[in-house]
DOROTOR-774394 format. One record per atom (N, C-alpha, C, CB): residue in three letters; x, y, z. Coordinates in steps of 0.1 Angstrom, whole numbers, plus 5000, padded with zeros to 4 digits. Glycine has a CB too. Example, Ala and Ser with C-alpha at 12.3 -4.5 7.8 and 13.67 -1.06 7.14 Angstrom:
BEGIN
Ala513249435078/Ala512349555078/Ala513249675078/Ala511349555090/Ser512849785071/Ser513749895071/Ser512950005079/Ser514149945057/
! end
This chain:
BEGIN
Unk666348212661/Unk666448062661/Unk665948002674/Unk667948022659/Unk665347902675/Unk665047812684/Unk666447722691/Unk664047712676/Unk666247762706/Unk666947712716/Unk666347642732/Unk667747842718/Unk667547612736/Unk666747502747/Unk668847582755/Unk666247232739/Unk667747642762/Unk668547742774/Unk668647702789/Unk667847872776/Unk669847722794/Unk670147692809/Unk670147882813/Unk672047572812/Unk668947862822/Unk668748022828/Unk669048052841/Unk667548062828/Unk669547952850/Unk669647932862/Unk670347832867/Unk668847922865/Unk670847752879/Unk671247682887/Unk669947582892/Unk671847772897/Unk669747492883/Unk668647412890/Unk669147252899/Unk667647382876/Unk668347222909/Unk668647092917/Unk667347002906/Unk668347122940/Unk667946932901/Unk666746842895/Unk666046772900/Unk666946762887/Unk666246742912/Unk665346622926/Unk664546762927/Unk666546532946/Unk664346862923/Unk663346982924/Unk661946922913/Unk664247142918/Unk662046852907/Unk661446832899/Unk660846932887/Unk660846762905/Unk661847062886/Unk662147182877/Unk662547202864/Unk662947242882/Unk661947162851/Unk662547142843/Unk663947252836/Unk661547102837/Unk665147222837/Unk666147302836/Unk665947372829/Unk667147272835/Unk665447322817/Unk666147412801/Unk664947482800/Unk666747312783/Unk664947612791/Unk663647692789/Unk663547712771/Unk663647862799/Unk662547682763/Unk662647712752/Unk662547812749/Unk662247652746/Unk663847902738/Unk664248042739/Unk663848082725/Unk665948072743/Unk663848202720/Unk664048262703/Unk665348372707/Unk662148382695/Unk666648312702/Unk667448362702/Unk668348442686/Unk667648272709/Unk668648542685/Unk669548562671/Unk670448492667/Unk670048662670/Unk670448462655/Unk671148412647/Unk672648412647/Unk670848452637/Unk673348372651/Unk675148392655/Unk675348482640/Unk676448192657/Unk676548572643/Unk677148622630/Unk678548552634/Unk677248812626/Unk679048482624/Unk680348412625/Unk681048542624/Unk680848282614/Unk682348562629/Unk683748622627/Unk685148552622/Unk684048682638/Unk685348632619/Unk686748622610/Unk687148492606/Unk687948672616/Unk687548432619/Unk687648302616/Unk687248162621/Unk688448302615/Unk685848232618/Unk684748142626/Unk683648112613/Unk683848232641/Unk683047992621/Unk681847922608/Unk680947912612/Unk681847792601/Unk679247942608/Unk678147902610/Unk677947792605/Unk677547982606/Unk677647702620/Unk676947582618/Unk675347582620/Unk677447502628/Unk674847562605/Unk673347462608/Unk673347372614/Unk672547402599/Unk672247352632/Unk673147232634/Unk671347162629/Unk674147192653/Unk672546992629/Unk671346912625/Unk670646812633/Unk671546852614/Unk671946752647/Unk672146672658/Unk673146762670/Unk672846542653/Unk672446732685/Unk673546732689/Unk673646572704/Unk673646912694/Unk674646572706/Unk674546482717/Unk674046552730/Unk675746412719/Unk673746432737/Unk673246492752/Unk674246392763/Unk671046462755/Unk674946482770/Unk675846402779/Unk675746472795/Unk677646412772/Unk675846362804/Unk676146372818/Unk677146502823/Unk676746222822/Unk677446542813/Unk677946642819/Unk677146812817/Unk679346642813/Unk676046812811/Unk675046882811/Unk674446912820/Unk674446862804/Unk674446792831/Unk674146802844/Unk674646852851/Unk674146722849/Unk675646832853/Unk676946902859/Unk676747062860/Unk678346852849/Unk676547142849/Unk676247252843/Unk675847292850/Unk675747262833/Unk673747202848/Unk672447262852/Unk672347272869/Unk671147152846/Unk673347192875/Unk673547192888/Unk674447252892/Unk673647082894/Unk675447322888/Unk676447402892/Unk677847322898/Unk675647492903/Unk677747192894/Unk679247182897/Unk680447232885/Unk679547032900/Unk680047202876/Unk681147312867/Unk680047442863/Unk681947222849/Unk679647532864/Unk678447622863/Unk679047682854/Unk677847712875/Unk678047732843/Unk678547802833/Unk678847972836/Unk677647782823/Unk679548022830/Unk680048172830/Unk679048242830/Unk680748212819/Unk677648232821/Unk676648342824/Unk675448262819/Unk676948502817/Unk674548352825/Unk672848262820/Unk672548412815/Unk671348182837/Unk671748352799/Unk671248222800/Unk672548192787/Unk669248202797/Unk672248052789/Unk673447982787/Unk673047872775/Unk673947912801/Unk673547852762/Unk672747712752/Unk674047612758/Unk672647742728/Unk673747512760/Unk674347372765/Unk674647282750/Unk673147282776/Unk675547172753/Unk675647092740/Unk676747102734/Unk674647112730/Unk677446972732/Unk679046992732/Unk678946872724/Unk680046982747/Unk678346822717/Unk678346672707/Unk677346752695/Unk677546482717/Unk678146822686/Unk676846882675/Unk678046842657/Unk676447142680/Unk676846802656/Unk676946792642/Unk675746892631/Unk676946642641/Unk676446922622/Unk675847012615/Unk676547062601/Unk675547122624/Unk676547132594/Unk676447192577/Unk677247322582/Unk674547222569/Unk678047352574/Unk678847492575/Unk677447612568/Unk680647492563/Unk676747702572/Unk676147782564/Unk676747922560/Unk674947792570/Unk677947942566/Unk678748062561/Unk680148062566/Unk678048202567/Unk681048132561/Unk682148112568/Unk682748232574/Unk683148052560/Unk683848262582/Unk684148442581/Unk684648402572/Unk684948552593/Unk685548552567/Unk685848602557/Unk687448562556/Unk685448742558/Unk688048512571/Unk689648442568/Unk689248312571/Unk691148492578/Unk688348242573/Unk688348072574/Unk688448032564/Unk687248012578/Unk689247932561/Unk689747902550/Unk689547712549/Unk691347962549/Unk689847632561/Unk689647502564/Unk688347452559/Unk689847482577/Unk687147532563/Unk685847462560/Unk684947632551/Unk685047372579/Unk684047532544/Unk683447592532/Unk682247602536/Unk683647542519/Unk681347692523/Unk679447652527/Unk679247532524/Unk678047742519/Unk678347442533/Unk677847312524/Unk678747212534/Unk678347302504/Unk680147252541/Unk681047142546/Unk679947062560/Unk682747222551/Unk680046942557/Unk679546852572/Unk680846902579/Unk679446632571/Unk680746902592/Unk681546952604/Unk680746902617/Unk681747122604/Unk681946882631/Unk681546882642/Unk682346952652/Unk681246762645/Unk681146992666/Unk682547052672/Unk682546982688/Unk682547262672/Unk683246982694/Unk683746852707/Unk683646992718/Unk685946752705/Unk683446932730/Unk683947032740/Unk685047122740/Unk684046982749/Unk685647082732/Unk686947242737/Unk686447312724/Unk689347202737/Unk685547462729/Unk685747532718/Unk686747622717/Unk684847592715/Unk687647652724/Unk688747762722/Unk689547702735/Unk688247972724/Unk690747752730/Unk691947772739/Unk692947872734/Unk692647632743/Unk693947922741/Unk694748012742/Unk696047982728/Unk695148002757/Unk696447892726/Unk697247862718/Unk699147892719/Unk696547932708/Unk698747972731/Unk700348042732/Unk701347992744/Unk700248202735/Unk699847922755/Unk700747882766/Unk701647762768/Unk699947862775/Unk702147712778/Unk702847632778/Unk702047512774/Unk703447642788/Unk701247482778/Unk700447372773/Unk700047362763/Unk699647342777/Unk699347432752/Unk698847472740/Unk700047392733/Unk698547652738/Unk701347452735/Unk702347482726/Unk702647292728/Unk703847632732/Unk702647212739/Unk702947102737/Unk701947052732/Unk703347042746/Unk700947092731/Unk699446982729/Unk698746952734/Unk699346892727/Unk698447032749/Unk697646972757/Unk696947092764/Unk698446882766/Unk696447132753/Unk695447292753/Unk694247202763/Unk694647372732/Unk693847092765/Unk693247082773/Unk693647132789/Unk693046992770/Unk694447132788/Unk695147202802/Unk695447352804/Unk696647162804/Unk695347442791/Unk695747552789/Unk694347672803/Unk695547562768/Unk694847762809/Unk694047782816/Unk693247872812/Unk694447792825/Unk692847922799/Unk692248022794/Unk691047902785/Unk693448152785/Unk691147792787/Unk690347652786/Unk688747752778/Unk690047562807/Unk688447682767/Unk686847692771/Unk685847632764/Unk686247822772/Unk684947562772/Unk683947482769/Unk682647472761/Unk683547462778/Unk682947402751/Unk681147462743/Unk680147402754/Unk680647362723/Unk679047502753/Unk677447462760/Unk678047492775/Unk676847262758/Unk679247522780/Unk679247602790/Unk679547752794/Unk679747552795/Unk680647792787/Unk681747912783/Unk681147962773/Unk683347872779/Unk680147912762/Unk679747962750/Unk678947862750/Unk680648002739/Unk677947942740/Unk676447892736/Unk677047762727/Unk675348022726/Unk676447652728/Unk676247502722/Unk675147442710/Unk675947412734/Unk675147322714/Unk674147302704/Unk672847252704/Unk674547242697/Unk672447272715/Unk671047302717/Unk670347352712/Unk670747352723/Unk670547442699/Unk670047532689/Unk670047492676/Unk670847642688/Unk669847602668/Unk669447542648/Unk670647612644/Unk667647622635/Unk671647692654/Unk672347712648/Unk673947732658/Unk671647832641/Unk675147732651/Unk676047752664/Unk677347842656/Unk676647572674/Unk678247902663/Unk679047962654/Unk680547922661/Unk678548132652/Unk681747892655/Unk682647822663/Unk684147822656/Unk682147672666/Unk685247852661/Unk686347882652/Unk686547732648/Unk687647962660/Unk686747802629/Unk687247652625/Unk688047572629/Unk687547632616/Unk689147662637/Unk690347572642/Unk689847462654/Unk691547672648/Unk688447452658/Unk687947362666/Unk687047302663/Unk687747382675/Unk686747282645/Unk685547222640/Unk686147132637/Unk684747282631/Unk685646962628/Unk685846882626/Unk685246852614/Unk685846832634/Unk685746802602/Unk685046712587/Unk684846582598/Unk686346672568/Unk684346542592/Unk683446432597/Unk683546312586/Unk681846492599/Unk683646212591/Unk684046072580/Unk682546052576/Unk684745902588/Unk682246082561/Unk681146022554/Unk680445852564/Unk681945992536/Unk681445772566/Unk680845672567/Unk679545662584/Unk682245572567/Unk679945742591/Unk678745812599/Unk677545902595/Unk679345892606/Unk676645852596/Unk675045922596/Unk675346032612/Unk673345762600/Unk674546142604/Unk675146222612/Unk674746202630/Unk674746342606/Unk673346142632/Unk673446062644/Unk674246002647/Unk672745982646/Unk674745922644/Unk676145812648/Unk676845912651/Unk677145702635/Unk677746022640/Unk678546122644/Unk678546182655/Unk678546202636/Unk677646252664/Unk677246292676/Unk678146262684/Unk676046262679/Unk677746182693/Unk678446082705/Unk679646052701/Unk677845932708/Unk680346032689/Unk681246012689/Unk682246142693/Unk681345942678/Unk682046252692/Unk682646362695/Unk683146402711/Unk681746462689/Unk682346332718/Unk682146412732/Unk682646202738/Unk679746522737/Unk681746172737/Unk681046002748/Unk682645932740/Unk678345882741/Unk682745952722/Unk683745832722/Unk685245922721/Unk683345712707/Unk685546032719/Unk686546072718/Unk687746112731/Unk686246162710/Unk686946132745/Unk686746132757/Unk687445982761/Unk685246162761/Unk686445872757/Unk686945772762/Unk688045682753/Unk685945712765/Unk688445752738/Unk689445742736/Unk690745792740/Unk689245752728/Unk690645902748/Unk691345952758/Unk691945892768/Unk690846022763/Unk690845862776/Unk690745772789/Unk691745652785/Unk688945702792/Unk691245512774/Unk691745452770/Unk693245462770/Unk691245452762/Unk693445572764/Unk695045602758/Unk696245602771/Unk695145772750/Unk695345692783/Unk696345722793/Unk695745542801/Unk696245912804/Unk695245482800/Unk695545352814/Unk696745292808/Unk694145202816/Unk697045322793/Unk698445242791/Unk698245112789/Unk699545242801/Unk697345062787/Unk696344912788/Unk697444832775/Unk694044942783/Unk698044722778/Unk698444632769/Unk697644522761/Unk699244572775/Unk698244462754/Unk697144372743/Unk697144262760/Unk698144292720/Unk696144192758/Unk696544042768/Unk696144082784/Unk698543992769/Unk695944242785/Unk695744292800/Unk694544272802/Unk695844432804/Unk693544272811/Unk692444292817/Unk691844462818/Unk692844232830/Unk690744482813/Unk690144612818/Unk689244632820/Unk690244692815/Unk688844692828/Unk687144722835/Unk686944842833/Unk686844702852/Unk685444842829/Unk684744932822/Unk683745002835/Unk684044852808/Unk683845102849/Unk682745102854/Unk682145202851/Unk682845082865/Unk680445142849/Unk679545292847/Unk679345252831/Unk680645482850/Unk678245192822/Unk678345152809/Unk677445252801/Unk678044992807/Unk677545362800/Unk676245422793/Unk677345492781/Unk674945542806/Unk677145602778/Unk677545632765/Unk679045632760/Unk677045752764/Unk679545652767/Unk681045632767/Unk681545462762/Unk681445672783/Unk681545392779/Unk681745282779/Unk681345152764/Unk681045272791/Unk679945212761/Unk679645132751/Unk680545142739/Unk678445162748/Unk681245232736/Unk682145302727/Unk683845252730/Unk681845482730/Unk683745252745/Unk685245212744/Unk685645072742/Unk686045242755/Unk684344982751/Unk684344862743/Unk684844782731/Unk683544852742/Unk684344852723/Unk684344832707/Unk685744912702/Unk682744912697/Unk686145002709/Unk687944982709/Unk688844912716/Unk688645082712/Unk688344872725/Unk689344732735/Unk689544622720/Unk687844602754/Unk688044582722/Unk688144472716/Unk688944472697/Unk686444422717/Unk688644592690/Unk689844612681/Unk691044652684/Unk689544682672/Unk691444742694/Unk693144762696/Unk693644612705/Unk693544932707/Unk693144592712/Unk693344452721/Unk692844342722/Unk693044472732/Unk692344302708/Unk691844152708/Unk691944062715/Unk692144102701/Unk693044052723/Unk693243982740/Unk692944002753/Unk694443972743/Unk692244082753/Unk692444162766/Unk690944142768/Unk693144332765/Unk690644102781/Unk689244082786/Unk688844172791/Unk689043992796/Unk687544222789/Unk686444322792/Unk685744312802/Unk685544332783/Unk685744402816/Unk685244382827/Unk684044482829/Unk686344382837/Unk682744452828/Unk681844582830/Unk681044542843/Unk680844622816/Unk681244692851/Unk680244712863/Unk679444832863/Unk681044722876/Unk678244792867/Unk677044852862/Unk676144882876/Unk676244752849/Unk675444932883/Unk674544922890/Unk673044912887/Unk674744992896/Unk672944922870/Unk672244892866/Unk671944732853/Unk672145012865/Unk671344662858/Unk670844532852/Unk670844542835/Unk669244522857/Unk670444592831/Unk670144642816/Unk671144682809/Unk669244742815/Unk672344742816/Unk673744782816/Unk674544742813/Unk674144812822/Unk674444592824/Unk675444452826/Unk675044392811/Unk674844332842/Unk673644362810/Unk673444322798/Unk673844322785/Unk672744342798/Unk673744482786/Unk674744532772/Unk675744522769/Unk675044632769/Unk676244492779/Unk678144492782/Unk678744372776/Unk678544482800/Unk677244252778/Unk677544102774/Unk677444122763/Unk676943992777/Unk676244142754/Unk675844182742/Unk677144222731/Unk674844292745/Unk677944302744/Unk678944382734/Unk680544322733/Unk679144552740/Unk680044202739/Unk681144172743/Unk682044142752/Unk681444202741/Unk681644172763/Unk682344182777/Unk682544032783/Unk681444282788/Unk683643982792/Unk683643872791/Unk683243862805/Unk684643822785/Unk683243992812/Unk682143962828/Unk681544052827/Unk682643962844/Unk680344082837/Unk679544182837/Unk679144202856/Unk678244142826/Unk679244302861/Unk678344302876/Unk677944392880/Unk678844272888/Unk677644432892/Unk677144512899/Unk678844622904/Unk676244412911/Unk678244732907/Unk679844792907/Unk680644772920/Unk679944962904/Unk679844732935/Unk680344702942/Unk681344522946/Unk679544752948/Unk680544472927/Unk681444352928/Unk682644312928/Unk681244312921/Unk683244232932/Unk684644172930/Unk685044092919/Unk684844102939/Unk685544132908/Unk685944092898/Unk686443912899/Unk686944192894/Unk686243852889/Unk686843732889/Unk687943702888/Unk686643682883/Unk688843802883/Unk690243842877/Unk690543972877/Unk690343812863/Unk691843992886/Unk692544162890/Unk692844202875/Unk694344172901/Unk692544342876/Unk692744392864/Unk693744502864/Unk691444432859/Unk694044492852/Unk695444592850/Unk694944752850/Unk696244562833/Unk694044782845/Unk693144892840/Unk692044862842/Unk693144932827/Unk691244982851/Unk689945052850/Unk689845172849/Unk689345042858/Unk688445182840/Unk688145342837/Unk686745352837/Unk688745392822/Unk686945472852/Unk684945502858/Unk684645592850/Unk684445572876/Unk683345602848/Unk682745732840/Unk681545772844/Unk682645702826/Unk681245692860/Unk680245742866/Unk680545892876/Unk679645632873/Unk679545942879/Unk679446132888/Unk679646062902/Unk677346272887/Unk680045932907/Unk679745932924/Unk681245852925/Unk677845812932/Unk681345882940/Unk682845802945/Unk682845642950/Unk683645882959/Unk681545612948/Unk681545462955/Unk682245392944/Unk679945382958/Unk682445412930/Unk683245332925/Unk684845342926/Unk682845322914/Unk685445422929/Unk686845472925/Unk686845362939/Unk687545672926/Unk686545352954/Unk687045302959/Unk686645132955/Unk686945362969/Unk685845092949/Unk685044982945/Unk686244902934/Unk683545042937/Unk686845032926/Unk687844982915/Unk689344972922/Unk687945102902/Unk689445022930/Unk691245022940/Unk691344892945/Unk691445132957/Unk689544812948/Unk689844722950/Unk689944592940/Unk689244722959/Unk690144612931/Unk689744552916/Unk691044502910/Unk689044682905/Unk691744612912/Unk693044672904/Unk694144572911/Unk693444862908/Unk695444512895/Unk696344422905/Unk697544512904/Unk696744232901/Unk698444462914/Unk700044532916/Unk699744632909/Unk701444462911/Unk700244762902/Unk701044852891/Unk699844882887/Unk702344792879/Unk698544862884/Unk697244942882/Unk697345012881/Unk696444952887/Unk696345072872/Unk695745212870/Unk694245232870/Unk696245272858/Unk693845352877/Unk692145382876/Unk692045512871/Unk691245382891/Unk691445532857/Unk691645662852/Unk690045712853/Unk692345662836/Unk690045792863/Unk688545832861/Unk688045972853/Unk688145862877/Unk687145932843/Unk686745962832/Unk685146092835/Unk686445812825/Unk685346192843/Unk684246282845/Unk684646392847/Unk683446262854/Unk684546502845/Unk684246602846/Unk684046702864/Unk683246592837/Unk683246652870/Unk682646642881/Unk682246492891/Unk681646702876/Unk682646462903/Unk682546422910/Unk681146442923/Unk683546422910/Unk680146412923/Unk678946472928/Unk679646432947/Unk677146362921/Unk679246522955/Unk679046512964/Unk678446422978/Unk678746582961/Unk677246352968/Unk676746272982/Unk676846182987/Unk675946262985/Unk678146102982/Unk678745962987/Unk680145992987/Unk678445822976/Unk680646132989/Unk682146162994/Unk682546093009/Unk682346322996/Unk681746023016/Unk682145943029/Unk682645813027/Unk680945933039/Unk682245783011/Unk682845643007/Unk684345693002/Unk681845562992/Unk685145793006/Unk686545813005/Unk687545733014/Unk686645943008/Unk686445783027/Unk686645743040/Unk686945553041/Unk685245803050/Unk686245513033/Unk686745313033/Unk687345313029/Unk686245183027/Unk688345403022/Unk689745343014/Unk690745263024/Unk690645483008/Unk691545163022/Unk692645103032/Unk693945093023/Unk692244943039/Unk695145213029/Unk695845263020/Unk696545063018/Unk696945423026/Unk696744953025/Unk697944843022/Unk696844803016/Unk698944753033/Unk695144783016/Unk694644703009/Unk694244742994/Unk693844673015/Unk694044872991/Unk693244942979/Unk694444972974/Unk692045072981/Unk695145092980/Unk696045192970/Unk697845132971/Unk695845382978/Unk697845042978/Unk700145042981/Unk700244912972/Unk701044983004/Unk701144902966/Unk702044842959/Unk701644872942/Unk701944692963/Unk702045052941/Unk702045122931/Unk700645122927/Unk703045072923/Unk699745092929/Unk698645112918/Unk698545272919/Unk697145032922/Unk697645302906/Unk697445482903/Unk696345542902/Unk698045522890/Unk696045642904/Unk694845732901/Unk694845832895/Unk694345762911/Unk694245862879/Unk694645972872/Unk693446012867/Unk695745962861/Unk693146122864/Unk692046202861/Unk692246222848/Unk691946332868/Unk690946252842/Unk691246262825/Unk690446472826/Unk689846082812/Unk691146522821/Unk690846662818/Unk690946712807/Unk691346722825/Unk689046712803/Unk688846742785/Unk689346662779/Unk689446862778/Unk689046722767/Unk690146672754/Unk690946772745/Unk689346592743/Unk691946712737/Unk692546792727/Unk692346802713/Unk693546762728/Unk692646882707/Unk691646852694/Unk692246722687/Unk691746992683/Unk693946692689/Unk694146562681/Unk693446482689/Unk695546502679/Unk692846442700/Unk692046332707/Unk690946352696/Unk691546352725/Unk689946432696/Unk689146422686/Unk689246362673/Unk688946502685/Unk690246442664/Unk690546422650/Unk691146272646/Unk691546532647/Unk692246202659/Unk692646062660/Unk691245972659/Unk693346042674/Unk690945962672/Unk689345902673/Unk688745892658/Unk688246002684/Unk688046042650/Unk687546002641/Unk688145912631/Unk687146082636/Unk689545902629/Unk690145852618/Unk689945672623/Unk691745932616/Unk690145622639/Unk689845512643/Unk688645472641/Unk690045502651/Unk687745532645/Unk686145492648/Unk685845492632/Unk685045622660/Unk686445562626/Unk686045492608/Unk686645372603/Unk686545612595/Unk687945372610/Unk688545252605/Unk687645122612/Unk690345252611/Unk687445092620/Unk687045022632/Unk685444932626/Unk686845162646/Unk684544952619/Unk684045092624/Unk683045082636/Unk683345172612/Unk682845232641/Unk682445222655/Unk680945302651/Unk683645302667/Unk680045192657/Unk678645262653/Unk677745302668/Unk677645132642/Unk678045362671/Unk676945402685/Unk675345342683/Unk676645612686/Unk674845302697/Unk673845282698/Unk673345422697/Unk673545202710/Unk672245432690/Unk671445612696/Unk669945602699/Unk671545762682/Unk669845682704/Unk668245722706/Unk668045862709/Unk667645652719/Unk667145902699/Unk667246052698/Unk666046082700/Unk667846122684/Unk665646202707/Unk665046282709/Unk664546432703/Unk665446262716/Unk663246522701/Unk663446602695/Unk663646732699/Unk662746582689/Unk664346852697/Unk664846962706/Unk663847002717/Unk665147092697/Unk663046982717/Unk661847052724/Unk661846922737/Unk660047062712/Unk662346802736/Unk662546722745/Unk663546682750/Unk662146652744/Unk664346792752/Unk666046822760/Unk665746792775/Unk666847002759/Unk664746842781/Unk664246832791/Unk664546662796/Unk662946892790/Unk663446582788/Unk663246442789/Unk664746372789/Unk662246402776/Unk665346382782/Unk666746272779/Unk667246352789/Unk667846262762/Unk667446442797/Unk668546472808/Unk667446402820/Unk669246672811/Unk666546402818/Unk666046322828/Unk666346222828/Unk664946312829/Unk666346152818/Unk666546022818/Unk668245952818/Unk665845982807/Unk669046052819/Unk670146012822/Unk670546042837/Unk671046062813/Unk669546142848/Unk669746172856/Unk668846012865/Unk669546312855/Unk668345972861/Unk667745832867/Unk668445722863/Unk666145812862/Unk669345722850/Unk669945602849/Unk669545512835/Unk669545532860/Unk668545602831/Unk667945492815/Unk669445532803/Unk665545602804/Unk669545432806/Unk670645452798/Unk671145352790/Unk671445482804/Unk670845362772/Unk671645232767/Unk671845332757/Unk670945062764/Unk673145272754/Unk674145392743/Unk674345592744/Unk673145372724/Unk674045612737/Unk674045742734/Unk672645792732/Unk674845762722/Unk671945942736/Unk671046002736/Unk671546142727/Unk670546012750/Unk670546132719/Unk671146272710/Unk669746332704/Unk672346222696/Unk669646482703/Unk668846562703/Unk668846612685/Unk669146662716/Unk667246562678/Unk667646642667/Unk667146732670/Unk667346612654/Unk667546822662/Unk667346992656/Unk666747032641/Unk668947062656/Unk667246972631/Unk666746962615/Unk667046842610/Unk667347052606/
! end
């Protein structure tokens, strides 16, 4: 099968293209695992992360791609949930442990035997992927399987995010960083919270734009100063100039849930402006969002159908995996980027 491989640790300001196109064998599902044809997968900012080694994968060469949608083409022999022919998707968590303490409450995203599709195991970068059903998904007819993509990784993530700011109907919340995610949680503010004003900060122009487009009832630059303190913000950009950008945003009892995977390195001196009586005292909070769970996923779909939630996309074709991580590593960014395959 045709693949688009991470073989190495690449710095992309190398101007190196990461991925290498591979002929790889065909997965044999086991027991209770399913062969996916895939037919889409998404391309997210955290692929970067990967190709650069802040979360680095377990071994090279490595298939990437954690937003795949695709066709069951076999099942093992005890999978019983999904059939040949079933539409399915699968989200970043492809396995966890099931026994630990976390597992057992629900929060196998914490479990420490954790593991990641397109990092820990081959993704969907490929024509084909093989994945325990207990982490696959049916998929709501009312999505084209483009749409479906992004919603697995960019909206189920930031249905996450969403859930823990604790955000009330009538609150205020700021959206910083608007590219695949953000565009997605939008369009749940504004159906779970019909009251609640939409604050997007962007450093990019085209960004701010969308934000209006979508609804937002401000839009700026991310080192702006809001018009109105907000109850909730949620970053989803790789640099720290906004966490301190949002401390200053945030009123009394706040929360800033930052929404990444990885934090990049080369604006860690913007830690250093924090002023604990001006940014962080009189209770405001700072919580990290880590992975998801498979009910985050399975919830989300059942919302984003109700809702419904249609992603901007722009797809690309497997052989140009290369191109769309470029272009999310510069910033072109409106909606979701997703890679066909068939």
């Amino acid at each position: 099968m045709k693949a688009m491989a991470i073989r190495k640790i690449t710095d992309l300001k190398s101007g190196e293209s990461p991925l290498e196109l591979v002929d790889l064998p065909v997965p044999v599902p086991k027991d209770k695992e399913v062969l996916l044809k895939v037919s889409v997968c998404g391309v997210c900012h955290t692929e970067l992360d990967e190709i650069e080694g802040r979360t680095p994968p377990l071994h090279f060469p490595v298939v990437p791609g954690h937003q795949i949608v695709g066709r069951v083409e076999k099942a093992g022999r005890h999978a019983v949930r999904l059939s040949a022919g079933d539409r399915a998707g699968v989200a970043w968590i492809y396995w966890a442990c099931g026994k630990c303490k976390f597992c057992l409450e629900g929060r196998e995203n914490l479990c420490t035997d954790f593991m990641a599709t397109g990092r820990d195991a081959d993704g969907g970068y490929a024509e084909y992927v093989a994945v325990s059903e207990d982490f696959a998904y049916p998929l709501p007819e009312i999505f084209s399987d483009g749409e479906a993509a992004p919603l697995l990784c960019a909206g189920a993530i930031g249905y996450r995010s969403l859930r823990l700011t604790g955000l009330k109907d009538g609150e205020n919340i700021g959206l910083i960083g608007f590219g695949a995610s953000g565009h997605l949680v939008i369009k749940m503010v504004r159906f779970q919270y019909p009251n609640s004003k939409v604050f997007v900060f962007s450093r990019s122009g085209p960004e701010r734009e969308f934000g209006r487009e979508l609804g937002a009832f401000w839009s700026g630059d991310i080192g702006d100063e809001a018009p109105e303190k907000l109850a909730a913000i949620i970053d989803t950009t790789p640099v720290w100039k906004p966490v301190v950008a949002a401390l200053r945003n945030l009123e009394r009892g706040g929360r800033l849930v930052i929404n990444a995977i990885r934090k990049e390195d080369g604006d860690k001196e913007e830690l250093l402006k924090v002023d604990y009586s001006r940014d962080l005292w009189m209770e405001k909070e700072i919580r990290s969002v880590a992975n998801i769970t498979r009910k985050d996923v399975s919830d989300f779909l059942k919302l984003a159908s109700e809702i419904p939630i249609k992603p901007e996309v722009q797809e690309f074709p497997l052989e140009d995996a290369n191109k769309a991580l470029l272009e999310i590593r510069q910033g072109k960014i409106r909606g979701a980027k997703v890679l066909r395959i068939s």
